[in-house]
ZADO-1210 file (C-alpha; in nm, 4 decimals, padded with zeros to 6 digits):
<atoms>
<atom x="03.6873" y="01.3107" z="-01.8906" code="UNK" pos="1"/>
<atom x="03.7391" y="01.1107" z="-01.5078" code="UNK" pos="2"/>
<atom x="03.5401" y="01.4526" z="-01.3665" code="UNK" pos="3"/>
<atom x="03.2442" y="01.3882" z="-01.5781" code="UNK" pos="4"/>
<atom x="03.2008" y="00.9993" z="-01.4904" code="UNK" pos="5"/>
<atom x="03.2366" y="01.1027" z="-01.1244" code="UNK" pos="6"/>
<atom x="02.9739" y="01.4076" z="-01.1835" code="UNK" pos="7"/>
<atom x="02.7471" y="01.1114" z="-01.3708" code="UNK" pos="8"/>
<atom x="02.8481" y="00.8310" z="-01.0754" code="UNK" pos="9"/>
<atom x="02.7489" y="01.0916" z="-00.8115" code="UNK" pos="10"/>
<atom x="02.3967" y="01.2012" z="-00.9875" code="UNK" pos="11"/>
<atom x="02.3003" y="00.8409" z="-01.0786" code="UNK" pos="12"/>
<atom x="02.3650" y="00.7367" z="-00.6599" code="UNK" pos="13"/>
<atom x="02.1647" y="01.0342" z="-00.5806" code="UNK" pos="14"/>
<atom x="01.9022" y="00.9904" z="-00.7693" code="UNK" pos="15"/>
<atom x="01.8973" y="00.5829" z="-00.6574" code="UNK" pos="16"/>
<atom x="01.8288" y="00.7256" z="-00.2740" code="UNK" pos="17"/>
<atom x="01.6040" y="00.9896" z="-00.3400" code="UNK" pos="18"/>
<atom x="01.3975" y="00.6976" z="-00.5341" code="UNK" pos="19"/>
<atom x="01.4515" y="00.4917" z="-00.2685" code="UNK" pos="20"/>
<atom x="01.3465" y="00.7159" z="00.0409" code="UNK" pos="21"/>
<atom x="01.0072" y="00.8164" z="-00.1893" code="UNK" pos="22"/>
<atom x="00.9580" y="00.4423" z="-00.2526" code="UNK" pos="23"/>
<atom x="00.9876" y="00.3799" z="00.1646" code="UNK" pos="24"/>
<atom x="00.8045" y="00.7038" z="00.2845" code="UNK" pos="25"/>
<atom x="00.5198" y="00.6615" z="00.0161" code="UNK" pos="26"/>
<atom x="00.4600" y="00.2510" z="00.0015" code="UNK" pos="27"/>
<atom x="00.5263" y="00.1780" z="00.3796" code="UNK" pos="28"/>
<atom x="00.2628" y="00.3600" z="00.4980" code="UNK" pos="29"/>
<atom x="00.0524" y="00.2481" z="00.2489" code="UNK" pos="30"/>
<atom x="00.1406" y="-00.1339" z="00.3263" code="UNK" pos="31"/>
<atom x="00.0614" y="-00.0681" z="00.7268" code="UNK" pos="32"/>
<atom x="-00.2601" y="00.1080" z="00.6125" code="UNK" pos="33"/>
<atom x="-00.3488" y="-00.2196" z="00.3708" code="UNK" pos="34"/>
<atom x="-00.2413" y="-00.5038" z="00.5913" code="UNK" pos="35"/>
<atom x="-00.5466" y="-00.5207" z="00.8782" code="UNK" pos="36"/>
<atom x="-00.7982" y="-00.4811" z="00.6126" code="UNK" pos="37"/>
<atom x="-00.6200" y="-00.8018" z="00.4162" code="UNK" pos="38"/>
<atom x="-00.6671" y="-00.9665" z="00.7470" code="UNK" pos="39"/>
<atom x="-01.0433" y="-00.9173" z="00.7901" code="UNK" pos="40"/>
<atom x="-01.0757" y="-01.0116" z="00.4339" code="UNK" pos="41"/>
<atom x="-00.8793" y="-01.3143" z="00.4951" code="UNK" pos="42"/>
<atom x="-01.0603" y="-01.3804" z="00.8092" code="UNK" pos="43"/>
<atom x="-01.4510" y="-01.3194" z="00.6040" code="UNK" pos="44"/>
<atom x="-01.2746" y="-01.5744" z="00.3311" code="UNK" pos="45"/>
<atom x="-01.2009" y="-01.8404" z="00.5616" code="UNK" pos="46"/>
<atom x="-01.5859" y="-01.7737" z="00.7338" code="UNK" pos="47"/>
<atom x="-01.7057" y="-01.8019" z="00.3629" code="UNK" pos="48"/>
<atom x="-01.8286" y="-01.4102" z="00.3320" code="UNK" pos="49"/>
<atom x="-01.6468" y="-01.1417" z="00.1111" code="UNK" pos="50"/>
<atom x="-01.5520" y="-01.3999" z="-00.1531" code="UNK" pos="51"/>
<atom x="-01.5334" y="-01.1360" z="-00.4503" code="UNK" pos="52"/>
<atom x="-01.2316" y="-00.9662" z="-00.2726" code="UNK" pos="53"/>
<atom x="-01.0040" y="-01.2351" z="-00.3238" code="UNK" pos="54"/>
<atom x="-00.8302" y="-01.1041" z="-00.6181" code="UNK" pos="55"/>
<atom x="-00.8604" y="-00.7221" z="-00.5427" code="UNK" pos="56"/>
<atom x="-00.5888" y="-00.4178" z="-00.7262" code="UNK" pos="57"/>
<atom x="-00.4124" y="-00.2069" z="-00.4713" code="UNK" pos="58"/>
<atom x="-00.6428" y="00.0762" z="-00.5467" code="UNK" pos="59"/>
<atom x="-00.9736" y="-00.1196" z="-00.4523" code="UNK" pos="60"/>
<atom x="-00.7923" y="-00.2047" z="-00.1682" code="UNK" pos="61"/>
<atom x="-00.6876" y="00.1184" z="-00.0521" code="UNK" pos="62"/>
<atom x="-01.0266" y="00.1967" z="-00.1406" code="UNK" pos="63"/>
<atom x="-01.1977" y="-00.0727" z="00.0558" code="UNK" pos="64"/>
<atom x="-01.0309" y="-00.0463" z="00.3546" code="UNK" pos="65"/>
<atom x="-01.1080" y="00.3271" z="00.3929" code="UNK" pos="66"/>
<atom x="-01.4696" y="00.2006" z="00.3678" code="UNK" pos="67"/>
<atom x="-01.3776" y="-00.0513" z="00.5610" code="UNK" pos="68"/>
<atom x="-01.2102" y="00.1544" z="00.8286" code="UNK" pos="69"/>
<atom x="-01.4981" y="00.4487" z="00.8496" code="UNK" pos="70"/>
<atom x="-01.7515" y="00.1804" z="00.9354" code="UNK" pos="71"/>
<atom x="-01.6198" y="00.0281" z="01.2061" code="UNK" pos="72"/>
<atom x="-01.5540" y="00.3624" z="01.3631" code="UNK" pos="73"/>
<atom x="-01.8905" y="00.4903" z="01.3369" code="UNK" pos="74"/>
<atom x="-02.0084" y="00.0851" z="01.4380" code="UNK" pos="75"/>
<atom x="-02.2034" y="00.0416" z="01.0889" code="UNK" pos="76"/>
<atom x="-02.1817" y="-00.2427" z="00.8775" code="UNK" pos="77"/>
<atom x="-01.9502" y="-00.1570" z="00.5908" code="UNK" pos="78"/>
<atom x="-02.0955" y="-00.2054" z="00.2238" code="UNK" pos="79"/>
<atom x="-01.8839" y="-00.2029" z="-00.0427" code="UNK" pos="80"/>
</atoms>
């Protein structure tokens, strides 16, 4: 009976850090990718542009900073 609650103890700590590690390697990257295009959008807030983006989802974000991000490499204005 002990060799089963270790077996369960051992699988339930495993599966804790594998969920942790994804959570890190997937939403890390994803936060560093986010945070200078929250900044220009902070930044166009506080100029009074870009007013609409205040209360933006993740995935317009993500979305909107890959805009974002392709038009000031190629030195375009971005529209969104």
């Amino acid at each position: 009976m002990m060799v089963i609650f270790g077996v369960m103890l051992k699988v339930l700590v495993f599966a804790l850090c594998l969920g942790v590690g994804l959570a890190v390697l997937i939403f890390v990257p994803l936060a560093i990718y986010i945070i200078p295009y929250c900044l220009w959008v902070g930044f166009q807030n506080n100029v009074g542009k870009q007013k609409d983006k205040k209360g933006e989802s993740t995935s317009r974000m993500i979305r909107n900073a890959t805009v974002l991000y392709k038009a000031k490499l190629s030195g375009k204005e971005p529209i969104f």
